[in-house]
PATORNU-843482 format. One record per residue (C-alpha): x, y, z; residue in three letters; chain. Coordinates in steps of 0.02 Angstrom, whole numbers, plus 50000, padded with zeros to 5 digits. Example, Ala and Ser with C-alpha at 12.3 -4.5 7.8 and 13.67 -1.06 7.14 Angstrom:
<pts>
<pt c1="50615" c2="49775" c3="50390" type="ala" mol="A"/>
<pt c1="50684" c2="49947" c3="50357" type="ser" mol="A"/>
</pts>
This chain:
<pts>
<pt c1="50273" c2="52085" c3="55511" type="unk" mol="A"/>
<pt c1="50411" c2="52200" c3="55471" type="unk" mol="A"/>
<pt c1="50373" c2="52372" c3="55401" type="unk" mol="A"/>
<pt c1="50434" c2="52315" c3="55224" type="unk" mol="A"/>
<pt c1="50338" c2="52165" c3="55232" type="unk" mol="A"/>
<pt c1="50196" c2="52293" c3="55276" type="unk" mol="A"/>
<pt c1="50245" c2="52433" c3="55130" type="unk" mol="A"/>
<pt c1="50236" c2="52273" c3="55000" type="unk" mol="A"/>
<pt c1="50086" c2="52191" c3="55071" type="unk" mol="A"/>
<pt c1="49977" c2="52354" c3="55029" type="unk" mol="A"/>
<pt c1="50009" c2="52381" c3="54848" type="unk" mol="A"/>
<pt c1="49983" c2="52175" c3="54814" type="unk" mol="A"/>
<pt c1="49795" c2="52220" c3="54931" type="unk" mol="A"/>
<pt c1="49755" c2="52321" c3="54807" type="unk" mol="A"/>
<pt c1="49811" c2="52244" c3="54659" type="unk" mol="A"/>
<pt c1="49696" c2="52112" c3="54704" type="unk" mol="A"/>
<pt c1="49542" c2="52226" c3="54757" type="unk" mol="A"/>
<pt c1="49570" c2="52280" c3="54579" type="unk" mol="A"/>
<pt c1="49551" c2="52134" c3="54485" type="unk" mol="A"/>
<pt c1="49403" c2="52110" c3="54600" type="unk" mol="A"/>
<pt c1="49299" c2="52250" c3="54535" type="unk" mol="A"/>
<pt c1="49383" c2="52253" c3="54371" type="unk" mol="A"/>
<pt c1="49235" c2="52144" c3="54298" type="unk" mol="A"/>
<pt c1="49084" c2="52247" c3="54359" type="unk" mol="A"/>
<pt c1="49196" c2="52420" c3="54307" type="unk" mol="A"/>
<pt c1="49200" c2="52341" c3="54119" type="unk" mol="A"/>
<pt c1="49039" c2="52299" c3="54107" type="unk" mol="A"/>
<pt c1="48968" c2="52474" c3="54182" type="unk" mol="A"/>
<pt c1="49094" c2="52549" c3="54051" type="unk" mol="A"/>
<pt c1="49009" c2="52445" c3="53889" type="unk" mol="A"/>
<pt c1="48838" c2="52459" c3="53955" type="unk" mol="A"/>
<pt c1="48886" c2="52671" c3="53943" type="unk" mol="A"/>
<pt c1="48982" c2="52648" c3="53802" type="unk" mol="A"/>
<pt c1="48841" c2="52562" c3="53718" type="unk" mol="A"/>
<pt c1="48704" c2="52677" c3="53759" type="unk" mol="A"/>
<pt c1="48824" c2="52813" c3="53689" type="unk" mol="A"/>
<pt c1="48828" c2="52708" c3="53547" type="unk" mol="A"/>
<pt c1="48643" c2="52703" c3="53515" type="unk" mol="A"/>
<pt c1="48603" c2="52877" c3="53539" type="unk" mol="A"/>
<pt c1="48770" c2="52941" c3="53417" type="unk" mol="A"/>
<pt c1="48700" c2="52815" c3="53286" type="unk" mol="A"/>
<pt c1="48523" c2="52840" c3="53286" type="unk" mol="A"/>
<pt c1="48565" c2="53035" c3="53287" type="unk" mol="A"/>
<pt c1="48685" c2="53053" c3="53182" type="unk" mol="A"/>
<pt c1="48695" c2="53044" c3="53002" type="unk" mol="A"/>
<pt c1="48647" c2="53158" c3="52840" type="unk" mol="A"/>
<pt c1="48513" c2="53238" c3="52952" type="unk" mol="A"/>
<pt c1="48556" c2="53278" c3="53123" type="unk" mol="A"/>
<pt c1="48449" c2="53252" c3="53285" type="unk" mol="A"/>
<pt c1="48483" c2="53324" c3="53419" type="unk" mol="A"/>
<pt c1="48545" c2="53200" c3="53563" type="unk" mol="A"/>
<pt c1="48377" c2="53270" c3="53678" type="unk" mol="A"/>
<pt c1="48264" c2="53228" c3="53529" type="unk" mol="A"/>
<pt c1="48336" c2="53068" c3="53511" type="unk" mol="A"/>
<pt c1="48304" c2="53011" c3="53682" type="unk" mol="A"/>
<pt c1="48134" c2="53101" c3="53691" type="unk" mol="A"/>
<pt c1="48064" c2="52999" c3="53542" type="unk" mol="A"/>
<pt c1="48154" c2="52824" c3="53582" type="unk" mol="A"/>
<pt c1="48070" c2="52884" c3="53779" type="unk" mol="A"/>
<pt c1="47921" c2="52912" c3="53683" type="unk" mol="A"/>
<pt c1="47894" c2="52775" c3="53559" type="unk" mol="A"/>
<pt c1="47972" c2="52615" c3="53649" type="unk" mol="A"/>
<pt c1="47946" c2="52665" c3="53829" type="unk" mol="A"/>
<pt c1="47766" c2="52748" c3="53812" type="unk" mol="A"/>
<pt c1="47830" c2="52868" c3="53911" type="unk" mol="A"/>
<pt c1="47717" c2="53033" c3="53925" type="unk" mol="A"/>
<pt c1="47830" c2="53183" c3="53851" type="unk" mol="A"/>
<pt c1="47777" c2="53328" c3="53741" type="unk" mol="A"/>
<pt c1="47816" c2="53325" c3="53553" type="unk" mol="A"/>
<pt c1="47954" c2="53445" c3="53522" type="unk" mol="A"/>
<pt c1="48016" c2="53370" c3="53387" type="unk" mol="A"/>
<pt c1="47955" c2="53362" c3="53193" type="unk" mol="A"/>
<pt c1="47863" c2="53222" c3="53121" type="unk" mol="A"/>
<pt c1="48012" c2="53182" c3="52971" type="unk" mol="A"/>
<pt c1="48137" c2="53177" c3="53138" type="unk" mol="A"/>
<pt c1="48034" c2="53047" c3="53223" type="unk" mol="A"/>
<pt c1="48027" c2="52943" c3="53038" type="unk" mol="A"/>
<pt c1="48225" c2="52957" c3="53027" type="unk" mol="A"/>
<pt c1="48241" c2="52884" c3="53207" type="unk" mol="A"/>
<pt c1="48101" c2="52749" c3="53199" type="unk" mol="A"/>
<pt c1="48108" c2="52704" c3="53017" type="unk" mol="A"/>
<pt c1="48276" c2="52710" c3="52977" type="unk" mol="A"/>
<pt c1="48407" c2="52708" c3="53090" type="unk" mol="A"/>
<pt c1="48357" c2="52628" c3="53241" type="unk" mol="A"/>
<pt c1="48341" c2="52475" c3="53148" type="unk" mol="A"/>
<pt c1="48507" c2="52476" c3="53081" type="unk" mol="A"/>
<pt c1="48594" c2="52527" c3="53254" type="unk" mol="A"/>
<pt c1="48502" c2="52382" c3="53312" type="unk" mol="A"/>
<pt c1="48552" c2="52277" c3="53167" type="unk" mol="A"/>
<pt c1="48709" c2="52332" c3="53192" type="unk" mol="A"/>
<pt c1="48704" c2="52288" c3="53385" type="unk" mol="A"/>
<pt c1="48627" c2="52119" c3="53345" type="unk" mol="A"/>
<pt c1="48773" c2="52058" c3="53221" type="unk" mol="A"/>
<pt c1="48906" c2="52123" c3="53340" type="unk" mol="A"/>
<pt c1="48849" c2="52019" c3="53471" type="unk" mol="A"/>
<pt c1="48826" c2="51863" c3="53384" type="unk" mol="A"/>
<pt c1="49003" c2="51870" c3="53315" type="unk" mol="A"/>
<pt c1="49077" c2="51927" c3="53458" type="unk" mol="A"/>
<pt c1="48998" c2="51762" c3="53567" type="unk" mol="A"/>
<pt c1="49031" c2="51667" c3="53425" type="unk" mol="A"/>
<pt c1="49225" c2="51717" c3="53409" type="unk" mol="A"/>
<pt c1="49252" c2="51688" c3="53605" type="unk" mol="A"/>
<pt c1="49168" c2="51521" c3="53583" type="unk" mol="A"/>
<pt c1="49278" c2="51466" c3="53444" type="unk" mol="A"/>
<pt c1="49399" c2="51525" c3="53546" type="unk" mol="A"/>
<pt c1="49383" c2="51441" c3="53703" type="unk" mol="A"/>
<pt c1="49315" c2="51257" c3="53602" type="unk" mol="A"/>
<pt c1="49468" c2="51248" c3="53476" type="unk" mol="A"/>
<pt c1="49611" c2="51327" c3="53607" type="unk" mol="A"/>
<pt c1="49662" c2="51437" c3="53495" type="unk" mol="A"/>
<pt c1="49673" c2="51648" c3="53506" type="unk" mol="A"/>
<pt c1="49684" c2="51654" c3="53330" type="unk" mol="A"/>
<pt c1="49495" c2="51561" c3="53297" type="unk" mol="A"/>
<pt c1="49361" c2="51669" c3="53233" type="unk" mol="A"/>
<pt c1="49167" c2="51640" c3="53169" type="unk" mol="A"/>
<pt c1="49244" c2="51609" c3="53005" type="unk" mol="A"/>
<pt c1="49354" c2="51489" c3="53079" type="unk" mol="A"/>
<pt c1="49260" c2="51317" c3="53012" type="unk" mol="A"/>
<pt c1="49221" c2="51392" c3="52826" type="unk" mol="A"/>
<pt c1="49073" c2="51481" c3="52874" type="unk" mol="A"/>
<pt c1="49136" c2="51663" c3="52775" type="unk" mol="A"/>
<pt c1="49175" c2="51536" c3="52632" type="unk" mol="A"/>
<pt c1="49015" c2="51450" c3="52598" type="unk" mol="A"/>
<pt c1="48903" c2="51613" c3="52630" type="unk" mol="A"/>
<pt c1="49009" c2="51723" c3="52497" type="unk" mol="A"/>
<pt c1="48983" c2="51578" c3="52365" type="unk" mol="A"/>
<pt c1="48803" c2="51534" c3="52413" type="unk" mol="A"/>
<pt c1="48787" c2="51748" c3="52394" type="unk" mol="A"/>
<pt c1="48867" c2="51736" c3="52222" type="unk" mol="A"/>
<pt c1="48767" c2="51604" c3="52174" type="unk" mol="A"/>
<pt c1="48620" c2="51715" c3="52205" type="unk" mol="A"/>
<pt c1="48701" c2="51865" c3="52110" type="unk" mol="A"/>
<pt c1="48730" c2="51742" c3="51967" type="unk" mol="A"/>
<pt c1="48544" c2="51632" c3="51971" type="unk" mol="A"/>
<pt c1="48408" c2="51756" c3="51869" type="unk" mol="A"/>
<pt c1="48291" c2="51729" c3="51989" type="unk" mol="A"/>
<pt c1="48231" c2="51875" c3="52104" type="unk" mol="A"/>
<pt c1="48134" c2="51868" c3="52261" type="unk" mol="A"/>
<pt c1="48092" c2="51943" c3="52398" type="unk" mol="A"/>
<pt c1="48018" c2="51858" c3="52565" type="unk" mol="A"/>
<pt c1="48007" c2="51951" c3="52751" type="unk" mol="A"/>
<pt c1="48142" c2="52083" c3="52676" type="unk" mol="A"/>
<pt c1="48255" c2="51946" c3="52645" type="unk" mol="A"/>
<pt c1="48292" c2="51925" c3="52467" type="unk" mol="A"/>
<pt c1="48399" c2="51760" c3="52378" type="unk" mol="A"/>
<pt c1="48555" c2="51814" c3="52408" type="unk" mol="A"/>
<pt c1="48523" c2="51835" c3="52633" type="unk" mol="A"/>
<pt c1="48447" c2="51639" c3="52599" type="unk" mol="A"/>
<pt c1="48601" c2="51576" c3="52511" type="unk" mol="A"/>
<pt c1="48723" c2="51654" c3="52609" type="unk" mol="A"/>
<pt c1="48646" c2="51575" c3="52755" type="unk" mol="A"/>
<pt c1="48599" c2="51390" c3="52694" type="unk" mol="A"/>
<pt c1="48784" c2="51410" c3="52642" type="unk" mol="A"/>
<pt c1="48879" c2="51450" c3="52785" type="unk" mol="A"/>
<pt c1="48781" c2="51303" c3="52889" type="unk" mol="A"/>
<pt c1="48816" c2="51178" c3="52739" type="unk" mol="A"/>
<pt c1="49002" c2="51226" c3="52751" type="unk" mol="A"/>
<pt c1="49000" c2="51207" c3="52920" type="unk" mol="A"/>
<pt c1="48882" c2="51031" c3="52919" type="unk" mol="A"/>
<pt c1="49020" c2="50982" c3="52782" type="unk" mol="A"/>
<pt c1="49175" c2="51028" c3="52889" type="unk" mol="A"/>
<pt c1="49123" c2="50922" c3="53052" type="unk" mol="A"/>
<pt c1="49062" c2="50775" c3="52943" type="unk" mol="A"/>
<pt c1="49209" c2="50778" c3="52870" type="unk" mol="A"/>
<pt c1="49345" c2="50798" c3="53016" type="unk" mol="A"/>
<pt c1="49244" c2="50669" c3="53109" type="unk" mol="A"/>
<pt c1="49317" c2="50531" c3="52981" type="unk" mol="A"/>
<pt c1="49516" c2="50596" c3="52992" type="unk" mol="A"/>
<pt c1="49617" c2="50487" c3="53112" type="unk" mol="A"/>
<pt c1="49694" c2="50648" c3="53166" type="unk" mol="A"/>
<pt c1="49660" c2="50728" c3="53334" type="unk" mol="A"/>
<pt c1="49481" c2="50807" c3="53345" type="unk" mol="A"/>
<pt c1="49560" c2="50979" c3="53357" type="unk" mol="A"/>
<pt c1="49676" c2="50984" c3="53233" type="unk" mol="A"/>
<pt c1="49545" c2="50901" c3="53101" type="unk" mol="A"/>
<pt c1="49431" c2="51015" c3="53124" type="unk" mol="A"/>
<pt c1="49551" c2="51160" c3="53109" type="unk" mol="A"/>
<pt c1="49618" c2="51079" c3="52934" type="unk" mol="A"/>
<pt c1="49456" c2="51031" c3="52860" type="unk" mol="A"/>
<pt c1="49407" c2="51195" c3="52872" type="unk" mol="A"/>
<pt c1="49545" c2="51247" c3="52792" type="unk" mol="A"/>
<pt c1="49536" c2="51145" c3="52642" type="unk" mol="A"/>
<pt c1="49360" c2="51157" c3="52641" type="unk" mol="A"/>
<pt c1="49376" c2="51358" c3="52626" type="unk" mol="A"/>
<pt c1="49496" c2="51351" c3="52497" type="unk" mol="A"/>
<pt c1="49376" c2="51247" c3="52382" type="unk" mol="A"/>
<pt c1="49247" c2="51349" c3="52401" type="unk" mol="A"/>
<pt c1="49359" c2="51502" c3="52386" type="unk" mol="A"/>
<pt c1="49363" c2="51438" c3="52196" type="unk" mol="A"/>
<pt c1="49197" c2="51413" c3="52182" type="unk" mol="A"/>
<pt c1="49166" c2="51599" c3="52228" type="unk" mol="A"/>
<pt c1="49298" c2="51653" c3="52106" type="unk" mol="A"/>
<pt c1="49227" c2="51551" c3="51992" type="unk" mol="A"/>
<pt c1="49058" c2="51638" c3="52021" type="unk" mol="A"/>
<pt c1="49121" c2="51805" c3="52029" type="unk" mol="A"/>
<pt c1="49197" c2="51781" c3="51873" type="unk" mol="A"/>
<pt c1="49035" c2="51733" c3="51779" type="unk" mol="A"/>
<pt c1="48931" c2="51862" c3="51862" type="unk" mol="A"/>
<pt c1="48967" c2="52014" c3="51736" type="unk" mol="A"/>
<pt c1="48885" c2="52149" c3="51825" type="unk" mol="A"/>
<pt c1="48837" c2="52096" c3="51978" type="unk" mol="A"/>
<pt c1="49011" c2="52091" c3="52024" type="unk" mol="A"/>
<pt c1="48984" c2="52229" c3="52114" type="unk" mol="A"/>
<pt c1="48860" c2="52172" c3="52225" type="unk" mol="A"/>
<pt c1="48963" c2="52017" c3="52270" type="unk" mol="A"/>
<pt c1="49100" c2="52128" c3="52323" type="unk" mol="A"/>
<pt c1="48970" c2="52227" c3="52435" type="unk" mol="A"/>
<pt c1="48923" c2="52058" c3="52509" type="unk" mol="A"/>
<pt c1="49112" c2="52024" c3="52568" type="unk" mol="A"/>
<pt c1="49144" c2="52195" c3="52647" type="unk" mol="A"/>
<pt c1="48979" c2="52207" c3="52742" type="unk" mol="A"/>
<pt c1="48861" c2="52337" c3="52767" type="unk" mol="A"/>
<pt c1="48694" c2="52374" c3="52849" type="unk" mol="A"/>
<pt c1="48612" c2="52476" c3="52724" type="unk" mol="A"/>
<pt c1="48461" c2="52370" c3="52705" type="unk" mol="A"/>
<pt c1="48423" c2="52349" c3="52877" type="unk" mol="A"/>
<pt c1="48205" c2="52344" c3="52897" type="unk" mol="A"/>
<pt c1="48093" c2="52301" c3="53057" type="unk" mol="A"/>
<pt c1="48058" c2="52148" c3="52988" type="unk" mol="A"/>
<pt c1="48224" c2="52075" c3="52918" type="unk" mol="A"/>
<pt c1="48272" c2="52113" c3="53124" type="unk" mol="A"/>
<pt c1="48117" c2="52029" c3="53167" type="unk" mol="A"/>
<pt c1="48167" c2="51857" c3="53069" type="unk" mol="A"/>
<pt c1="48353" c2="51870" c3="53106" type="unk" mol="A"/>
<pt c1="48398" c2="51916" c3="53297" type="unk" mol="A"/>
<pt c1="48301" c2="51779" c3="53379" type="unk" mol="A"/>
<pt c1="48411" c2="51664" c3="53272" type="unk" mol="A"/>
<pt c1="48584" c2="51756" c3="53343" type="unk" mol="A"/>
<pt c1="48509" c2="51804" c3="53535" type="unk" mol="A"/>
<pt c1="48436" c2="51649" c3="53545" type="unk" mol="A"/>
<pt c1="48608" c2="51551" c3="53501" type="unk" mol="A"/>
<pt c1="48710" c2="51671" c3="53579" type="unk" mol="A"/>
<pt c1="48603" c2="51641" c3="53749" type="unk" mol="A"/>
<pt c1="48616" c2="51461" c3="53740" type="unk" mol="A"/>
<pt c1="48819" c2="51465" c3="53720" type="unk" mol="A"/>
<pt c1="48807" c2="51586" c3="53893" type="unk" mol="A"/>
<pt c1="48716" c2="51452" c3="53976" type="unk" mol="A"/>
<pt c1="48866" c2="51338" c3="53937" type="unk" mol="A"/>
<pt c1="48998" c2="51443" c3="54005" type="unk" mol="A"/>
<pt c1="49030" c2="51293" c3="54122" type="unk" mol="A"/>
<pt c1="49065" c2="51176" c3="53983" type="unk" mol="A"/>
<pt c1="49192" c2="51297" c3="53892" type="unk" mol="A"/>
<pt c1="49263" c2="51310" c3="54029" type="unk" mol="A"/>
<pt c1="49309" c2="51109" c3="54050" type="unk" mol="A"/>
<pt c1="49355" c2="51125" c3="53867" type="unk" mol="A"/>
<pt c1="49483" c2="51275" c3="53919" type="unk" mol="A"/>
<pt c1="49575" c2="51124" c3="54034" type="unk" mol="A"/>
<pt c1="49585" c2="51003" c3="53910" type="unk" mol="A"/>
<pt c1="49445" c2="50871" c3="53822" type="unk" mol="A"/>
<pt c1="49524" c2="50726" c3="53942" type="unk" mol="A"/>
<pt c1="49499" c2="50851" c3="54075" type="unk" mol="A"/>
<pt c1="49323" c2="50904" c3="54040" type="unk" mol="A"/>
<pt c1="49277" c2="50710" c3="54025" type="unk" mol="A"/>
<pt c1="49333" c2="50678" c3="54198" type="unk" mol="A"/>
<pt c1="49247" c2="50816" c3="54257" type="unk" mol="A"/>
<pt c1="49065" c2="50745" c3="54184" type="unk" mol="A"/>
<pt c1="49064" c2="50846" c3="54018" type="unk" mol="A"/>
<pt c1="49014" c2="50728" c3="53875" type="unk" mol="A"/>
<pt c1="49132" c2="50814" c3="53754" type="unk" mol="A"/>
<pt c1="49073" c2="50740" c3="53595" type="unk" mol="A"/>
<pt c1="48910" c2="50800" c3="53622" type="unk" mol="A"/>
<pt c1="48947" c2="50946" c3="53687" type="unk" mol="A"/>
<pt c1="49076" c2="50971" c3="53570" type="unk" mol="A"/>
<pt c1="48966" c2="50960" c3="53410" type="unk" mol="A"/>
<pt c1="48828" c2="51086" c3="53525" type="unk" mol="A"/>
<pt c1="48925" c2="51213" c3="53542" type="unk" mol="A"/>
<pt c1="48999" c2="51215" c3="53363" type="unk" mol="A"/>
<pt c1="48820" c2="51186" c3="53288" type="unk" mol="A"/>
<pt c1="48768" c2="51346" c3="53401" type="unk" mol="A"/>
<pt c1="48916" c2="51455" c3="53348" type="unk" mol="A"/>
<pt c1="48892" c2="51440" c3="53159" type="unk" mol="A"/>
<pt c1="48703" c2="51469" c3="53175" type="unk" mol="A"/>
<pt c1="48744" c2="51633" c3="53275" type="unk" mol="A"/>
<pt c1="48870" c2="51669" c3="53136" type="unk" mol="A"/>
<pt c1="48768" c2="51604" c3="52985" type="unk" mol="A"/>
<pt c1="48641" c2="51724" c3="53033" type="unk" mol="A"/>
<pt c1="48725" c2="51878" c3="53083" type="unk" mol="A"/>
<pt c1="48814" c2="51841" c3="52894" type="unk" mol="A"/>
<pt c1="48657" c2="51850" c3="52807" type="unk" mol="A"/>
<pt c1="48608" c2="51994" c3="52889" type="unk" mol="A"/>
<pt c1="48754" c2="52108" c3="52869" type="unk" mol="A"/>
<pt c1="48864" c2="52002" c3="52740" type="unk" mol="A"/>
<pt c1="49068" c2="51961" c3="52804" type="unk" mol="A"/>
<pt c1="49099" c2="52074" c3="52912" type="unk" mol="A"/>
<pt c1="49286" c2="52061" c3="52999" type="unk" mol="A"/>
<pt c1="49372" c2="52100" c3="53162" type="unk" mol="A"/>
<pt c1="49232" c2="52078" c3="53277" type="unk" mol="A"/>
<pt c1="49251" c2="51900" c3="53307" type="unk" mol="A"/>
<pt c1="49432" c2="51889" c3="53323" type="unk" mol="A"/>
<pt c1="49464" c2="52024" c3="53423" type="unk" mol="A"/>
<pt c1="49352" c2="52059" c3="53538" type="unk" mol="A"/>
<pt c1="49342" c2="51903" c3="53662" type="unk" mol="A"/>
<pt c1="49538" c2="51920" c3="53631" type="unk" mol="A"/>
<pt c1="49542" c2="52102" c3="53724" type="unk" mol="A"/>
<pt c1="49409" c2="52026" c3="53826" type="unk" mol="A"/>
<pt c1="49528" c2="51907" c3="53893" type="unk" mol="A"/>
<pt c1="49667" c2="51999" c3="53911" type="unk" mol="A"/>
<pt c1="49561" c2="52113" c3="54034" type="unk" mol="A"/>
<pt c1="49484" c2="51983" c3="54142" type="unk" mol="A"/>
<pt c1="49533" c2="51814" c3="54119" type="unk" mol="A"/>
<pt c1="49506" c2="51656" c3="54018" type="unk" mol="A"/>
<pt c1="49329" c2="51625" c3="54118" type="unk" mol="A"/>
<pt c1="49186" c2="51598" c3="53990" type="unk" mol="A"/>
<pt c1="49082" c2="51653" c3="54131" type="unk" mol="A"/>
<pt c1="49146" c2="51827" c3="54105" type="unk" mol="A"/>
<pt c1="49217" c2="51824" c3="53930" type="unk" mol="A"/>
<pt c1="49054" c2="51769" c3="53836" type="unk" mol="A"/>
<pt c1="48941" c2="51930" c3="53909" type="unk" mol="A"/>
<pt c1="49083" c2="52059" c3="53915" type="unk" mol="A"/>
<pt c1="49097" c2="51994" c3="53727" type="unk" mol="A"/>
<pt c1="48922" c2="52014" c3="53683" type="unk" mol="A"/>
<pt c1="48916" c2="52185" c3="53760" type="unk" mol="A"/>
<pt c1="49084" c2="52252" c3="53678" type="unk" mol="A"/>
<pt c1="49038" c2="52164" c3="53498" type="unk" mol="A"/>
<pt c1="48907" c2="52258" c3="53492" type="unk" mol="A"/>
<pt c1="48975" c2="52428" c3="53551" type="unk" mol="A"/>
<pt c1="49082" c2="52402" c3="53433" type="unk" mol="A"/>
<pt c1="48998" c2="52360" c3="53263" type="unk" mol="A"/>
<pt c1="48872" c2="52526" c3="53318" type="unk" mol="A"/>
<pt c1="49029" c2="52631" c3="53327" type="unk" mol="A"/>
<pt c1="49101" c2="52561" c3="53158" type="unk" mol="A"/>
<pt c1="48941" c2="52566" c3="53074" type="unk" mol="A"/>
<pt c1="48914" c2="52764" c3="53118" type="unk" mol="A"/>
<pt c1="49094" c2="52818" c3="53046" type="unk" mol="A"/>
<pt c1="49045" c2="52717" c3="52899" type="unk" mol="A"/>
<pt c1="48899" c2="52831" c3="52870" type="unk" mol="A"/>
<pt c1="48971" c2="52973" c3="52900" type="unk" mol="A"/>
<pt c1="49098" c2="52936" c3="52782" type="unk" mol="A"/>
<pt c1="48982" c2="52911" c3="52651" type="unk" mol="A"/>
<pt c1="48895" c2="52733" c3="52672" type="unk" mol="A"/>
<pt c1="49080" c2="52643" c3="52643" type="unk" mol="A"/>
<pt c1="49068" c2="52442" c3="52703" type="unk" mol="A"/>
<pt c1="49059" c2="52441" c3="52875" type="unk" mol="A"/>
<pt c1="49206" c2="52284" c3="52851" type="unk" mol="A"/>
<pt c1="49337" c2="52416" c3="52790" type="unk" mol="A"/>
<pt c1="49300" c2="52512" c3="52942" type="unk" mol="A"/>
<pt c1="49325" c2="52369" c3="53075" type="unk" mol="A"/>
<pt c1="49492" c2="52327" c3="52978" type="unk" mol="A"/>
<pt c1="49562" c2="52482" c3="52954" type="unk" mol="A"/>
<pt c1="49511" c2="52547" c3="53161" type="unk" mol="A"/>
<pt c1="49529" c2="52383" c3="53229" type="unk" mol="A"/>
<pt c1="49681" c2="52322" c3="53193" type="unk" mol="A"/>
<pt c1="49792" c2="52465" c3="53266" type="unk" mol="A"/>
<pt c1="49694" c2="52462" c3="53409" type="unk" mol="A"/>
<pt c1="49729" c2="52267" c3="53441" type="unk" mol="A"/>
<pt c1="49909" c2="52279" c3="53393" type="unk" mol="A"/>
<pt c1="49929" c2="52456" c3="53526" type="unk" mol="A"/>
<pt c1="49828" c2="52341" c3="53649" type="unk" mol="A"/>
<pt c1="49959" c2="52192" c3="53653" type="unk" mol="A"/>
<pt c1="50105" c2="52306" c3="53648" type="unk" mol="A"/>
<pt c1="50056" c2="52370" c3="53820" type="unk" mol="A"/>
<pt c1="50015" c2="52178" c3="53887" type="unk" mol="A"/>
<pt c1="50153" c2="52133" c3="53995" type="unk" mol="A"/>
<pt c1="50093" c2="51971" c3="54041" type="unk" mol="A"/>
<pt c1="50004" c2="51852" c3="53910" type="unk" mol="A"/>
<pt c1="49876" c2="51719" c3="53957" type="unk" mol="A"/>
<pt c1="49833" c2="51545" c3="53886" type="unk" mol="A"/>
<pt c1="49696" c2="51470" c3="53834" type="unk" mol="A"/>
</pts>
């Protein structure tokens, strides 16, 4: 080997050795990033406490561990009581958006995909204004009629969309993709509709659409994350199938995947994750598109590595966006996403030299 041979051969060595280790450096960087995250937004807000208090009561309370009290009783409420269930509300919804936007993703081809993809944002605003508009007021496991609507009405708009594309002699693909569109825009007018005939509740409607966490409660957490972890765990464990889809259906049928079934799986999965984290939170933006797109730009279009470095980054993320929200003086947590986000992304893909393809 000649000594230029040798001079190229060493950058290209470690070029690779990098992309090696880039996927345990990224997810050593969220797993800080999110424990960062935690302890800023379950110590910050209108009352401070301090970042050694904070971990000495989470230490204390969740871990049992045996430290001295240094800390006063109203602290300890403020962490226990009322922000640590939002952070982890906040944590919860990130990552079931996040997992659901990558799966989209990855199932329909397409970077531009996200939760809301299939009319899912569409039927939960109008099931939520239907609540705002129906006298009726209940309250069940800290989730009132307007959480139940939303969510019964992003999985009908879903359960509508697939029934419907399955019918179109178009390509699965695209007929999905277009159903959902036309199905969004008629329910679009129903919400307007709604919205228009919901005098002063028009406000709350609006609150509904740009997302918050305000309400977060033990017990709305309790009903709501096995619902999002659970789906969100079951897409993980078919990172193999996504990635047949990734190749092509024809491809992922020779390769033993039963796409149909598979297929209507994964979609049912995605929209439950979504549905749920929606009638937590209301719409919240950004997460879902984003995310698994930067996730893929860093390591690759393996679901494998995309759908946990999504997860972990969602969630990072929605924590983060969620604490400048409060600091700012409770404004939707959506605004926030939008108005951070979307800089970020569009810096991000400036500096991409080369793209990738789903």
């Amino acid at each position: 080997m000649s000594i230029r041979s040798e001079q190229l051969a060493v950058p290209i060595a470690g070029e690779h050795a990098w992309r090696a280790r880039r996927p345990a450096v990224l997810f050593a960087a969220g797993f800080v990033a999110l424990l960062v995250a935690v302890v800023l937004g379950v110590g910050l807000g209108t009352v401070a406490v301090a970042p050694g208090d904070t971990l000495a009561i989470l230490g204390r309370r969740i871990l049992a561990l045996p430290l001295a009290q240094t800390w006063s009783v109203p602290a300890e409420t403020i962490v226990m009581e009322l922000r640590l269930p939002r952070v982890l509300e906040a944590m919860v919804v990130g990552l079931g958006l996040a997992v659901a936007g990558a799966t989209f993703q990855s199932l329909l081809r397409n970077p531009l995909a996200d939760p809301y993809v299939l009319g899912t944002a569409s039927g939960a605003a109008l099931g939520a204004a239907i609540a705002v508009v129906i006298p009726v007021r209940v309250l069940v496991l800290e989730f009132g009629l307007l959480h139940a609507l939303a969510f019964a009405g992003a999985l009908a708009a879903v359960w509508v969309v697939y029934r419907l594309s399955r019918t179109s002699p178009l390509a699965p693909l695209t007929s999905l993709l277009l159903t959902g569109y036309a199905i969004g825009s008629l329910l679009a007018a129903g919400l307007a509709m709604a919205m228009y005939l919901s005098g002063a509740g028009l406000r709350q409607i609006f609150g509904f659409l740009l997302g918050g966490l305000d309400g977060a409660a033990w017990l709305r957490l309790a009903v709501a994350a096995p619902l999002v972890l659970g789906a969100s765990l079951a897409i993980m464990v078919r990172a193999r199938v996504l990635n047949g889809f990734l190749l092509g259906e024809e491809t992922a049928a020779h390769l033993g995947v039963d796409v149909r079934r598979e297929r209507a799986i994964l979609l049912a999965l995605a929209s439950l994750a979504t549905a749920a984290a929606v009638a937590l939170s209301g719409l919240i933006g950004f997460v879902g598109l984003v995310v698994p797109h930067l996730v893929r730009l860093a390591v690759g279009p393996n679901a494998r590595l995309v759908l946990p470095l999504s997860a972990l980054y969602g969630a990072s993320l929605l924590v983060f966006a969620d604490l400048v929200a409060r600091l700012l003086g409770e404004i939707p947590v959506g605004v926030v996403t939008a108005v951070v986000g979307a800089p970020f992304f569009l810096a991000m893909l400036r500096r991409v030299r080369t793209g990738y393809e789903l």
